[in-house]
Backbone as CSV, one residue per row, in Angstrom:
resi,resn,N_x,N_y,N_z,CA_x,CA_y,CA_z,C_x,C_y,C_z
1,UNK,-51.291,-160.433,-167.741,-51.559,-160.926,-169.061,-50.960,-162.325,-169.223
2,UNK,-49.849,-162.327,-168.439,-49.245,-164.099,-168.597,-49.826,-164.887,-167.780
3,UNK,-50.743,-164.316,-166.656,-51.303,-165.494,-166.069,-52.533,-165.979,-167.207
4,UNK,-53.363,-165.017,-167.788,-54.271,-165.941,-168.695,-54.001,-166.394,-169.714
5,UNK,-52.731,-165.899,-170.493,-52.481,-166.595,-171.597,-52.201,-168.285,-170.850
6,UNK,-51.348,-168.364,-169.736,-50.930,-169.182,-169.031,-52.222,-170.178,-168.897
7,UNK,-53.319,-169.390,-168.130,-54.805,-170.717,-168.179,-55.291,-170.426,-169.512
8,UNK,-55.008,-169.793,-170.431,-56.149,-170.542,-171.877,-54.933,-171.479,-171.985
9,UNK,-53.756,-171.591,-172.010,-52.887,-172.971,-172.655,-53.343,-174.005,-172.294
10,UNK,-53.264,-173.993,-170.549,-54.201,-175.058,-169.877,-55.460,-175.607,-170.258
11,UNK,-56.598,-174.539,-170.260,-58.040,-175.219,-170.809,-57.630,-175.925,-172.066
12,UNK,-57.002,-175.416,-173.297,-56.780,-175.456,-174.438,-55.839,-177.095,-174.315
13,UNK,-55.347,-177.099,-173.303,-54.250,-178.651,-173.179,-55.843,-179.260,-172.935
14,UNK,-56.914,-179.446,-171.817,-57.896,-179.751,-171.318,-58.584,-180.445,-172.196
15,UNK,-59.050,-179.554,-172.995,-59.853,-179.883,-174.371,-59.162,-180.524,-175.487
16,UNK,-57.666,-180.465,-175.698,-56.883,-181.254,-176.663,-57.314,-182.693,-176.218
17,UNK,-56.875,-183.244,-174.872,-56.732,-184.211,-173.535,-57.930,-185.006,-174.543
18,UNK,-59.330,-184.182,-173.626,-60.730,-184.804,-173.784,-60.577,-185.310,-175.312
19,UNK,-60.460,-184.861,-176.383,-60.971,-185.192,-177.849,-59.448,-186.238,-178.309
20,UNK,-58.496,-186.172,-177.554,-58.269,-187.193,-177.679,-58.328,-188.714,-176.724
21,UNK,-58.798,-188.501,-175.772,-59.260,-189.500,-175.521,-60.831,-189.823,-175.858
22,UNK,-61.438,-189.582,-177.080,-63.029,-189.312,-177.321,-63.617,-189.041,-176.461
23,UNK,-63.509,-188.397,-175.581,-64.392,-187.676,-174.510,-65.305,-186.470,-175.088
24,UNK,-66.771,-186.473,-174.915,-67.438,-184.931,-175.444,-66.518,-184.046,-174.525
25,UNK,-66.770,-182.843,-175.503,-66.355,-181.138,-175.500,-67.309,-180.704,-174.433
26,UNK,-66.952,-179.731,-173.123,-67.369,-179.434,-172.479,-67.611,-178.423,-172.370
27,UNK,-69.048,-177.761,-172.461,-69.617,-176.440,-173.218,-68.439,-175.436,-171.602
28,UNK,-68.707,-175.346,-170.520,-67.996,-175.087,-169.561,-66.439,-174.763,-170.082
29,UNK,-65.761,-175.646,-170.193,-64.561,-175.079,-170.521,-64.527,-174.271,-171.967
30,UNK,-65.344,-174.496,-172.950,-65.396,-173.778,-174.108,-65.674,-171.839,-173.674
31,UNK,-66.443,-172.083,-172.601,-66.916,-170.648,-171.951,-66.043,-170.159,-171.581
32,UNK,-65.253,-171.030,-170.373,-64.029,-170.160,-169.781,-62.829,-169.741,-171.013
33,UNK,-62.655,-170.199,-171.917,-61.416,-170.060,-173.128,-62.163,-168.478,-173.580
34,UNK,-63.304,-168.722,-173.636,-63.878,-167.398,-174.678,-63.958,-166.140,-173.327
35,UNK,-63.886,-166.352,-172.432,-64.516,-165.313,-171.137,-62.388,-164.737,-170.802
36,UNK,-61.557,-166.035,-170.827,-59.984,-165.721,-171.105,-59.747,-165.014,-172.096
37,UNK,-60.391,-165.234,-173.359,-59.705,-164.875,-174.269,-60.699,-162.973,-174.185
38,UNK,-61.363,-162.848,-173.599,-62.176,-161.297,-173.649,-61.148,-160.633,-172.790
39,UNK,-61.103,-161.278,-171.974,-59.785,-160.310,-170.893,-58.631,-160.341,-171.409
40,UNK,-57.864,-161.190,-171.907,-56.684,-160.743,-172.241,-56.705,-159.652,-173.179
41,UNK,-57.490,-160.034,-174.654,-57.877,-158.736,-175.185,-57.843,-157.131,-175.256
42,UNK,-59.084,-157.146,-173.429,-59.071,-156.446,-172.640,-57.884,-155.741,-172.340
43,UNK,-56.756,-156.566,-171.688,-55.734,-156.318,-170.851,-54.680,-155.750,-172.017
44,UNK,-54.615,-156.367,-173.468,-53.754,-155.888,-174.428,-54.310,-154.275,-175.076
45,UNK,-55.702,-153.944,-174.700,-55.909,-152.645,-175.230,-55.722,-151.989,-173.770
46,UNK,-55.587,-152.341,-172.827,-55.094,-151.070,-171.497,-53.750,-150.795,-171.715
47,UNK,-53.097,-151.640,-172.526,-51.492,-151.965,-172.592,-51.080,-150.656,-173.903
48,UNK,-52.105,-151.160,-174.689,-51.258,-150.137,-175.630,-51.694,-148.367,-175.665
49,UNK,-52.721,-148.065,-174.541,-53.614,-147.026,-174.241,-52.654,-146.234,-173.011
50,UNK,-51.713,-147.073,-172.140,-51.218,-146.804,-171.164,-49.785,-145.634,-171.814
51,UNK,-49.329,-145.044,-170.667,-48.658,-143.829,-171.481,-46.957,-144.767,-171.076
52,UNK,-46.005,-144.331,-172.310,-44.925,-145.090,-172.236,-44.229,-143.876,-171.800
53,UNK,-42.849,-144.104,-171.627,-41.648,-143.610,-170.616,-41.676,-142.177,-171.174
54,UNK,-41.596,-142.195,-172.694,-41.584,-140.725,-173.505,-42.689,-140.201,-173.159
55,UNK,-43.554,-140.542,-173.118,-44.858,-139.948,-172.420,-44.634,-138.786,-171.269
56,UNK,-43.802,-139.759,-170.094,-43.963,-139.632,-168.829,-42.315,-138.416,-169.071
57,UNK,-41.366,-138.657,-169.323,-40.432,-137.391,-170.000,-40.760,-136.552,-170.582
58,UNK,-41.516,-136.569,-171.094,-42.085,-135.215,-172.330,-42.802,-134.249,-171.099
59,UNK,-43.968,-134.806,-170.178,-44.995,-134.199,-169.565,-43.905,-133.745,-168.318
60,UNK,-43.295,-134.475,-167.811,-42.138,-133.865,-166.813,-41.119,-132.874,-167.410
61,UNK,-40.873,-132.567,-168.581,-40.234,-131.653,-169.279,-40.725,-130.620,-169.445
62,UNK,-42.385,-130.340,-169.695,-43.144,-129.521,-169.776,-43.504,-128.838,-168.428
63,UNK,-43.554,-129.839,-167.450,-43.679,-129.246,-166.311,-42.885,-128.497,-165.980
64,UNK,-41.267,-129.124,-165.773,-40.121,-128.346,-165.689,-40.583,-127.132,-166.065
65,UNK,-40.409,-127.028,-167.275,-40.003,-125.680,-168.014,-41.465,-124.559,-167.560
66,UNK,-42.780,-125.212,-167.142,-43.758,-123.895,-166.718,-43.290,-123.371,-164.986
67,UNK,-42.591,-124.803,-164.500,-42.584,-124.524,-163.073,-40.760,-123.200,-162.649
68,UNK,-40.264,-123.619,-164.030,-38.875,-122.739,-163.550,-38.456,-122.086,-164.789
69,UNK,-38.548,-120.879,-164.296,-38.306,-119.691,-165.978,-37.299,-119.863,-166.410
């Protein structure tokens, strides 16, 4: 997830760069920011879907207790 936040800063420096030096907006890098910004997205809903530590204690607790009377 920090490597793309890491390249949208970049494109996003890219495109600051161009418009200030009046350079046109380059439909290309406008694509890659929006195609970055779908994956990280992406990557932040696997994140909060993924099972946390209590998760992984609770289900090993349960196990415990069916595997030893």
């Amino acid at each position: 997830m920090k490597a793309a936040e890491q390249e949208q800063r970049q494109i996003i420096q890219q495109i600051s760069d161009r418009n200030a030096e009046g350079r046109p907006r380059l439909a290309a890098l406008d694509d890659m920011l929006d195609q970055l910004e779908e994956r990280r997205a992406g990557l932040e809903a696997r994140l909060k879907r993924a099972p946390t530590e209590e998760d992984f204690g609770e289900r090993i607790g349960k196990l415990k207790a069916e595997v030893s009377p």
